[in-house]
N, C-alpha and C positions, 0 to 999 in steps of 0.2 A: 504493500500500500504506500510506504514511504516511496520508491522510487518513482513509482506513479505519480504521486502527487511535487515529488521534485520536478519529474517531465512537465507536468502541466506547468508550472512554474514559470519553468524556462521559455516555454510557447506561448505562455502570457505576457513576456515579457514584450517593450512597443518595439526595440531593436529587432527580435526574433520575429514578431509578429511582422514586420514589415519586410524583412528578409525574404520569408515566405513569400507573401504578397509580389514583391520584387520577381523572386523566380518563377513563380506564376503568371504571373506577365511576361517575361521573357517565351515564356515556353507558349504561349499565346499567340504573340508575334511569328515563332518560329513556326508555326504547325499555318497560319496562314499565309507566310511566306517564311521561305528556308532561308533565303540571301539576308535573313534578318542575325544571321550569325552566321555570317560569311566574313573572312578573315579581314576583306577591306570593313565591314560594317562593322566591326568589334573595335577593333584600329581608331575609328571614326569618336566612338563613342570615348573610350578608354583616355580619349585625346582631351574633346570638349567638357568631359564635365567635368575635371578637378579645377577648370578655368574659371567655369560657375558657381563650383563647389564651395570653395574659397570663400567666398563672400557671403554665400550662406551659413558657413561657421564663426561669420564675426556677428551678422544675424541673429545668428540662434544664443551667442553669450550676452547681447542685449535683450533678447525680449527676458532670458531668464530674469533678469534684471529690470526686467516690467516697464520697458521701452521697447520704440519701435524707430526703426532707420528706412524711410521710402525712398531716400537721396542716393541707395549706392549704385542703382544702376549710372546716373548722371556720374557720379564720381569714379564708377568702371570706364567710363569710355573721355573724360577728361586727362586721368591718369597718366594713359599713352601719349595723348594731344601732348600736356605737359611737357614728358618726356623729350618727345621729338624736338619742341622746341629750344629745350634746354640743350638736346644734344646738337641745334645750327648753328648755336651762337659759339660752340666752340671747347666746351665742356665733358670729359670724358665720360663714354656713355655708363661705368657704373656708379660715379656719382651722381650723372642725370636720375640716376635709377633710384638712390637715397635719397638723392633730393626731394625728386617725385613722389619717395614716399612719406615724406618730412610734410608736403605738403598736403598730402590728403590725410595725415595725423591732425593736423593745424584744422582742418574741415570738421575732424569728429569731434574736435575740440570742441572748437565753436558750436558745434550743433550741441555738444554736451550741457558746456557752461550756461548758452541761452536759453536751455530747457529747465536747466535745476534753478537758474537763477531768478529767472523771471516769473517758470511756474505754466508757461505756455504748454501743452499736451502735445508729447514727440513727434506726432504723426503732424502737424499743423510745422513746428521747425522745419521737418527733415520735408517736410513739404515744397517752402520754400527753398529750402534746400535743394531739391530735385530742379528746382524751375530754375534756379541759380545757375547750378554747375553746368548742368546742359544749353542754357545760355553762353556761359561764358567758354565753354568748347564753340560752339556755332560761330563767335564772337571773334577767335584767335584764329579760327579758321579759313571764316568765311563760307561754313557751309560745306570746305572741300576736304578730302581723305589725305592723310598724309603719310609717303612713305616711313617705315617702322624698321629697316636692316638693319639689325644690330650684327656684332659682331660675333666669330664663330665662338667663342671663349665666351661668351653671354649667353648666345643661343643654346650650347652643351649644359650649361647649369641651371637655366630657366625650363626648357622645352625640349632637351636632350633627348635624341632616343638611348638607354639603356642595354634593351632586348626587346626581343618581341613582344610587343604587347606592354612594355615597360615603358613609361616615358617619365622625364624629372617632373613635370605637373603633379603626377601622380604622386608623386616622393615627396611633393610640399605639403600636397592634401594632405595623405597620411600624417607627416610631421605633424603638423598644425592640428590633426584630429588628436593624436597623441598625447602633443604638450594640454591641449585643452581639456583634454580626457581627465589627467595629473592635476592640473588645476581643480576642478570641478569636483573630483572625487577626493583629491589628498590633501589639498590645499585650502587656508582658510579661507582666501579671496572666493574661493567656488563657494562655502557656505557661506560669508557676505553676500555675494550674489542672489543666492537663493531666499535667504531671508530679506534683503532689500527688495526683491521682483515680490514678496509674498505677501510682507506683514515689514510695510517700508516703518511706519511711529516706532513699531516694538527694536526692529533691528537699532534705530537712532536709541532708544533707550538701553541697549545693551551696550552700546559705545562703538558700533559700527557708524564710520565715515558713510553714508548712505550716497551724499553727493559724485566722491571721488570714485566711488565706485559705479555709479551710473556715466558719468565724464567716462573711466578708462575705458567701457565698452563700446561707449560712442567712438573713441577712437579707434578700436581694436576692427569695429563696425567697417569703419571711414578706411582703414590702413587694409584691410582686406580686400574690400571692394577694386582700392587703386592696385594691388597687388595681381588679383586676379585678371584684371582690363591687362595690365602689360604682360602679363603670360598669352591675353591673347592677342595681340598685335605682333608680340615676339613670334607665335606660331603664324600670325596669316601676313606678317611684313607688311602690314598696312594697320594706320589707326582711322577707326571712322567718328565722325564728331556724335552720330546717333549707336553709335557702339553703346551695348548693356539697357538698349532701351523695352523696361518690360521686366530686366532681371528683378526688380523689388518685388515685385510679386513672385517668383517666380522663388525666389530668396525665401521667402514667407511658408507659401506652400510647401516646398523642400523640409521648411523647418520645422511644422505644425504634423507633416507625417509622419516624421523622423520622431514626434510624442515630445516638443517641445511647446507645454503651454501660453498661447494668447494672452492669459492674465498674468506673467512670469512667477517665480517664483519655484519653476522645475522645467526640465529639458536635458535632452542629451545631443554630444556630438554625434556620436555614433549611430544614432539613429538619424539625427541629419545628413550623416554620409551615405547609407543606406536611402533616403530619401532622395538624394538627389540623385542617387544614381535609378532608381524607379523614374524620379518625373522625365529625365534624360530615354528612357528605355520608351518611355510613354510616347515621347515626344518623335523620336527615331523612330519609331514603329509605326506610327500614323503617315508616318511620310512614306517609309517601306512599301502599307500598303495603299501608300495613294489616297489618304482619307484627306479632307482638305485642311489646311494648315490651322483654322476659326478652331477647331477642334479641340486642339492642347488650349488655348486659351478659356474655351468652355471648358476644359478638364481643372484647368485653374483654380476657372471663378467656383467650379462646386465643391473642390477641395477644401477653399477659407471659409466657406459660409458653413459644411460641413463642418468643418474643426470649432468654429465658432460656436455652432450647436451643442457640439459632443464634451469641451470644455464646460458651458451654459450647464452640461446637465449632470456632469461628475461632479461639479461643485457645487451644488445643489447636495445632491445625493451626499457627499462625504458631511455637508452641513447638517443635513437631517442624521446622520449615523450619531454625528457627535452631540447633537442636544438629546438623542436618546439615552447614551451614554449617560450625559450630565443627570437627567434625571432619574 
């Protein structure tokens, strides 16, 4: 009986639970078209989404944290702009590259400080935000795409092929899923987190910093998103000024299937890793077979309103468990 009820456990878990779900759709795809694991389409995949990925993990350590960031697509596809421009004027491209990312820290900043300070609701900043950043790409541009050749010694540590089926994207993903993992589960900042996204008065009564810790995410938010845009311009040698446009949702979704709460206060990386790589599989597969692109979008919009719901109604339920208790 023990082991049994270990197994169920484990398959209750939203990691596992969505792993599942993940290979069931794969294998869905595949049986209605077989080229849908065909060596160039795995390749394909394996490639784009630790590009997306990324910025979903900075994502997912803010909403725990009981904010939200809708500005990273804008600050994915500024990033690169950045970049490029830093690297005409004359500048070796990997400090263009810290630079770059110095500046979209300075982004998450800002978005942090004016959210805790002022009291304004994240989604209403990073709002502005999103209208900002993607102005001021369109702005430096002019509207036009700029080329992105970095050089071979960049290219091999950003976007490197490894082996087959291995790419460096992949190796940052993982890192980054890792070090956040270690935070989150060992580290106090991951319980600051959680109690700030949860029960933000109680945590400031315990002597939790509440502000500094919603600011680091915002940055962590901001420095990911720019992180992720130059992996991909690094891989398609061109930066476009509507580049990432749509990833905020997209970021959301990823993070809300992955069993990272709307209301913060709980979430995981790894289930966001698992999740992006699902909406990615989702996304690839409709194209596969030919379904029209409006699709993934509608697959989106009913993902958030779903999660919206299912969150609405667990906490509910864990509310009503606990006044039973009390009395």
């Amino acid at each position: 009986m023990g082991f049994y009820a270990g197994v169920l456990r484990v398959f209750q878990t939203k990691e596992v639970s969505v792993f599942i779900i993940f290979l069931g759709t794969t294998l869905f795809f595949f049986s209605l078209q077989p080229k849908f694991l065909s060596q160039t389409n795995v390749d394909v995949l394996v490639r784009i989404t630790p590009e997306l990925g990324i910025p979903a993990l900075g994502v997912t350590m803010l909403m725990i944290a009981g904010e939200f960031d809708i500005s990273i697509g804008s600050v994915f596809g500024l990033a690169p702009m950045m970049m490029a421009i830093i690297i005409e004027t004359g500048v070796n491209p990997w400090l263009s590259f810290l630079a770059t990312l110095g500046i979209c820290s300075f982004i998450g900043l800002a978005h942090g400080i004016i959210t805790v300070k002022s009291g304004i609701p994240s989604f209403i900043t990073t709002l502005g935000g999103l209208l900002i950043w993607r102005g001021v790409a369109l702005a430096v541009t002019g509207g036009l795409p700029k080329y992105f050749y970095m050089p071979e010694e960049f290219i091999s540590v950003t976007v490197g092929k490894l082996a087959p089926f291995v790419y460096m994207q992949e190796i940052w993903f993982l890192v980054i899923v890792a070090i956040f993992f270690i935070v989150l589960e060992k580290h106090r900042f991951g319980n600051w987190m959680r109690a700030t996204g949860s029960r933000k008065d109680i945590a400031r009564t315990m002597g939790i910093n509440t502000n500094f810790v919603k600011v680091t995410c915002f940055v962590l938010a901001s420095l990911l998103a720019g992180f992720g845009g130059i992996l991909q311009s690094t891989r398609m040698t061109t930066a476009l000024p509507n580049q990432g446009d749509g990833l905020e949702f997209d970021a959301i979704a990823a993070t809300v299937i992955g069993g990272t709460s709307l209301f913060g206060g709980a979430g995981t990386v790894v289930g966001t890793l698992v999740g992006e790589y699902l909406s990615r599989v989702i996304e690839n597969g409709l194209i596969i077979v030919r379904a029209p692109s409006y699709y993934f979008r509608l697959y989106i919009g009913i993902v958030i309103i779903v999660a919206v719901i299912a969150n609405v109604y667990l906490q509910r339920r864990v509310a009503r468990v606990r006044s039973v208790k009390v009395e």
